[in-house]
C-alpha positions in Angstrom: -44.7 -63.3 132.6 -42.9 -64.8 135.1 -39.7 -62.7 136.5 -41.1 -59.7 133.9 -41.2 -56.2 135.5 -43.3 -54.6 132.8 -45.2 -55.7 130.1 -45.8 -53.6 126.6 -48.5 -55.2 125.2 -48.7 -54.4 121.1 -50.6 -57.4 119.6 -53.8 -57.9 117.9 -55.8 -57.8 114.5 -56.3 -54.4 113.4 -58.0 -53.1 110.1 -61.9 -51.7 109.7 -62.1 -53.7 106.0 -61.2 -57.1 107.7 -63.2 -56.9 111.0 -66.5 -56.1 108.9 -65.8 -59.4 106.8 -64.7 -61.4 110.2 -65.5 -59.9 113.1 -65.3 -63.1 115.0 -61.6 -63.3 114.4 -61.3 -59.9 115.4 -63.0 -60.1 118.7 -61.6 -63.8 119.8 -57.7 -62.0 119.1 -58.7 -58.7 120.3 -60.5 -59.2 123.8 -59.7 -62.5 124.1 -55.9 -62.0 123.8 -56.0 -59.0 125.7 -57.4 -61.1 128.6 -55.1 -63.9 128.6 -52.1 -61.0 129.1 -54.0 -59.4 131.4 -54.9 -62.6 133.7 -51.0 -63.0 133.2 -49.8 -59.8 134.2 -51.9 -60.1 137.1 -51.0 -63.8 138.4 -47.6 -62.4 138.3 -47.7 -59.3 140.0 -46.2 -56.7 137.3 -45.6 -53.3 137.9 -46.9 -52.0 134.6 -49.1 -53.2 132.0 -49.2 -50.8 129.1 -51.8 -51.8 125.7 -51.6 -50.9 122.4 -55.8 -48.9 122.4 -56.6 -47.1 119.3 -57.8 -44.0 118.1 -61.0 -45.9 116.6 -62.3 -45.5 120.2 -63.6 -41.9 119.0 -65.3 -42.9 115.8 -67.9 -40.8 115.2 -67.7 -38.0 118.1 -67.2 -35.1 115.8 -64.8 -33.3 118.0 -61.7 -31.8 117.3 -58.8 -32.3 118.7 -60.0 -36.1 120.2 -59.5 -35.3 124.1 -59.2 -39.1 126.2 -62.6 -38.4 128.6 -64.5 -37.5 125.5 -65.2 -40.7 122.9 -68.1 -41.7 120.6 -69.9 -44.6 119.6 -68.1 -47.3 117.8 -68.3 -47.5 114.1 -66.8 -51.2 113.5 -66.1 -54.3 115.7 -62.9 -53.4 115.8 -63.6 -50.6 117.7 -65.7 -52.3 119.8 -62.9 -54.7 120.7 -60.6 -51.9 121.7 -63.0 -49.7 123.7 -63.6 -53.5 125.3 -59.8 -53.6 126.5 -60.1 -50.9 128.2 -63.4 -51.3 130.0 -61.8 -54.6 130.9 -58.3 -52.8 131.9 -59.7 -50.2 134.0 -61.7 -53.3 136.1 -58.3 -54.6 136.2 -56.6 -51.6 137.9 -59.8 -51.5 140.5 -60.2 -55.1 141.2 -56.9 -56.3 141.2 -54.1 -53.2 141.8 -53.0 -54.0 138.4 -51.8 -51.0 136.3 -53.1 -51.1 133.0 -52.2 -48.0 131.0 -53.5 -47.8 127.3 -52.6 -46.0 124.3 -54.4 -45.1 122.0 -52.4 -44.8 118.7 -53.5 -42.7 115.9 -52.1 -43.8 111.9 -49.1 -45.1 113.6 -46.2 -45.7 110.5 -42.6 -46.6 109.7 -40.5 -49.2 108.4 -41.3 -52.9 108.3 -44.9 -52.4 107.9 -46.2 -54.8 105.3 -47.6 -53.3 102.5 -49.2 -56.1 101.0 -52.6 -57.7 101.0 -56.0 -56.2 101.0 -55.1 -54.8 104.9 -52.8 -53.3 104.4 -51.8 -50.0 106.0 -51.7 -46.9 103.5 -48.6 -45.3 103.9 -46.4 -48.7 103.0 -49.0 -49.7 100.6 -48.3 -46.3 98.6 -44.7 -46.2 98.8 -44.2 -49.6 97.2 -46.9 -48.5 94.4 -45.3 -45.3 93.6 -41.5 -46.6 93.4 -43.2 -49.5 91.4 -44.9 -46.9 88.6 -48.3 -48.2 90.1 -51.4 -46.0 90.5 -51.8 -45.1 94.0 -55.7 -45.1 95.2 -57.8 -42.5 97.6 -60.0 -43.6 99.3 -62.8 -40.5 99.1 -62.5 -37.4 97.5 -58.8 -36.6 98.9 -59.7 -34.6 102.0 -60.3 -37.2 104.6 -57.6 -36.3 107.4 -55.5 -38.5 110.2 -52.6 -38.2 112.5 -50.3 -39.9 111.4 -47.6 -40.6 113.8 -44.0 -42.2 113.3 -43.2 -45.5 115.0 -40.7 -44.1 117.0 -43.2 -42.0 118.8 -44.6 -44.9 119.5 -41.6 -46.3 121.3 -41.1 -42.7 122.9 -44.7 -42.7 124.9 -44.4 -46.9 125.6 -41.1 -46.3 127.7 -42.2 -43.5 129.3 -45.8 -45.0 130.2 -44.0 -48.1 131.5 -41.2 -46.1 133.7 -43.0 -43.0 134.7 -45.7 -43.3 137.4 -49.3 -42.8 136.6 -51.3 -41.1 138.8 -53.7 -43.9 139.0 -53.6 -47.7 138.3 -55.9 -46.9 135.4 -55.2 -44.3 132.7 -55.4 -43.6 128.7 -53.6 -41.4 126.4 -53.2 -40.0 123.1 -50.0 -41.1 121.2 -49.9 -38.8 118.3 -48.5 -35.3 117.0 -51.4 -33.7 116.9 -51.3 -32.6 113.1 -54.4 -33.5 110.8 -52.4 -34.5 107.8 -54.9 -35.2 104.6 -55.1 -38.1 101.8 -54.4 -35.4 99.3 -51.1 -34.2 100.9 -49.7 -37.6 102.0 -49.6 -38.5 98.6 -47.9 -35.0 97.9 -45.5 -35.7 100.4 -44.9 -39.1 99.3 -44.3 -37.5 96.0 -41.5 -35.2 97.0 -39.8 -37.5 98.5 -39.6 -40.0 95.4 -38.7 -37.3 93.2 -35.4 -36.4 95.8 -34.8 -40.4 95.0 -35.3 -39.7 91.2 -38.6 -41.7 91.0 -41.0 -40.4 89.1 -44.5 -40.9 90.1 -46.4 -40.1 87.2 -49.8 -40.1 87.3 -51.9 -37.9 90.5 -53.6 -40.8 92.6 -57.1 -42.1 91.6 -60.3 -41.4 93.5 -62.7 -44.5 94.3 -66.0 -45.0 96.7 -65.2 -44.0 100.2 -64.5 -46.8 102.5 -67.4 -48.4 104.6 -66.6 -47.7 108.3 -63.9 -45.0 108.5 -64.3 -41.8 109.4 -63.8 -38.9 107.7 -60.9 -36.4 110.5 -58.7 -37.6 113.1 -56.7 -35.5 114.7 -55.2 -35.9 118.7 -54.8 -33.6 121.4 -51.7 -34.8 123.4 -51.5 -32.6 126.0 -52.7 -35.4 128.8 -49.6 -37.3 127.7 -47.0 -34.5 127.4 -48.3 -32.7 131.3 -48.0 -36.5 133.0 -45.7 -38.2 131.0 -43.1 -36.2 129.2 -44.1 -37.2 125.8 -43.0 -34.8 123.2 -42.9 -36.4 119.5 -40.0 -36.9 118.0 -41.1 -36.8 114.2 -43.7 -34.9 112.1 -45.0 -36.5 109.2 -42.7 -35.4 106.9 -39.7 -36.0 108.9 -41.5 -39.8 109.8 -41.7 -40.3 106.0 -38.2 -38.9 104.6 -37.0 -41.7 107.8 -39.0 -44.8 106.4 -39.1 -44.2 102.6 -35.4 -45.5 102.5 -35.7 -48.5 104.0 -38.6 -50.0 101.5 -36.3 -48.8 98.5 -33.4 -50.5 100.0 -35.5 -53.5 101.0 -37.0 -53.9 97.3 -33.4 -53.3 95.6 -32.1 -56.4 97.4 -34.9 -58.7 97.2 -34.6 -57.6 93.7 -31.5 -59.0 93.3 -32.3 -62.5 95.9 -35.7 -63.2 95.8 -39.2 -63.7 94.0 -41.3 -60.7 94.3 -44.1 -62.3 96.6 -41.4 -62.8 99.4 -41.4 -59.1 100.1 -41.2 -59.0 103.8 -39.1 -62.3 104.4 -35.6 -61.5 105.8 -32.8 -61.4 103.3 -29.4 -63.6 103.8 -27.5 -60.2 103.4 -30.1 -57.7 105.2 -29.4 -57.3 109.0 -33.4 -57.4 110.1 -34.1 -55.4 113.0 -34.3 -56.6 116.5 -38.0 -56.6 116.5 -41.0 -55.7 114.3 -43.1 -52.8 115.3 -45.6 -54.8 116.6 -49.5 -53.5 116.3 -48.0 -50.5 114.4 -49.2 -51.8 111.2 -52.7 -52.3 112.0 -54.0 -49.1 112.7 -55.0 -47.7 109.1 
């Protein structure tokens, strides 16, 4: 921290499936990291401390749009740990003048996500399966809902958090596009957009038990974020998806041609990686 004006803290485990089988892990990275930055930050006198929150922070309040000052009781330890963070950030602000400004990401997607493993986010996940002929899965009967929200609306709200001034040392917001997009059409849209590529899909998705600790609508009202920061997304869904869909095609066609297919997401001698990953972006499923 030393020498750093402002600090965009992204990191930590995400996934409901993975904290339910070890929610120790989840908790020591979660609150634990969070307070090891946080100490930091402080010691060093930064002007801003912005954290990657999470949407999970609702859970089960039934409300629609989710408004910040209105949440609900956690439904999993990870959203425990992130209604932690900022319970710990707003003591921050009050006992120590640091700024600690969350955000609370809903369904946050683009490229570089890994779509691998049992954790992995949906939208990569389903884009690999259906370029690879594989059967793409719902979890429910199709109609579940979520805001999904493009990375780079992500990287819109972070610089504007960070640079514009809050009006308090302690504040959270929505980052989000406020559009309730279902299981049922993501896959529809997914589908379009391989069939513009000339991949066929094939089969409609399969429908299997509905997953133990998600709820069933998300959807954000981002009107706190656009009235005190100038947030104003960048990309709808669509848009987010015709913008990320290329890049796993390209990526699979040249590790295609270099490398085994287990070594999905290691960089490739003639890929130019980006400058950085997209963090926590990946984690919130």
């Amino acid at each position: 921290m030393r020498g750093v004006d402002h600090v965009l803290h992204q990191a930590g485990l995400g996934s409901v499936p993975r904290c339910l089988f070890d929610p120790a892990t989840t908790v020591g990275t979660n609150v634990g990291g969070f307070l090891n930055m946080a100490i930091a930050a402080r010691d060093e006198n930064v002007k801003s401390f912005v954290y990657a929150a999470s949407s999970s922070s609702y859970d089960d309040h039934p409300g629609l749009p989710k408004r910040e000052d209105c949440i609900g009781k956690p439904l999993s330890p990870h959203a425990v740990t992130t209604y932690a963070n900022e319970l710990y950030a707003e003591v921050f602000a009050r006992s120590y003048g640091l700024p600690c400004i969350g955000l609370r990401y809903f369904n946050i997607f683009g490229k570089r996500q890994d779509p691998g493993g049992a954790y992995a986010a949906v939208i990569p996940k389903w884009i690999v399966a259906m370029s690879e002929g594989r059967e793409v899965m719902i979890n429910g009967d199709g109609s579940s809902s979520r805001d999904f929200c493009h990375i780079a609306n992500a990287v819109q709200a972070n610089i504007l958090t960070a640079l514009v001034p809050s009006p308090s040392d302690s504040e959270i917001y929505n980052v989000a596009i406020n559009e309730a997009t279902s299981l049922e059409q993501l896959a529809g849209y997914l589908t379009a957009i391989m069939r513009a590529y000339g991949i066929d899909v094939g089969n409609k998705p399969r429908r299997k038990a509905f997953r133990v600790g998600d709820i069933q609508h998300s959807r954000a009202d981002i009107t706190k974020a656009r009235q005190l920061l100038g947030y104003e997304p960048e990309y709808r869904v669509f848009a987010g998806l015709e913008a990320t869909v290329p890049w796993y095609l390209g990526r699979m066609r040249k590790l295609a041609q270099h490398l085994p297919e287990h070594a999905f997401m290691k960089p490739c001698a003639d890929t130019a990686p980006d400058p950085s990953p997209p963090g926590n972006a990946g984690a919130f499923t």
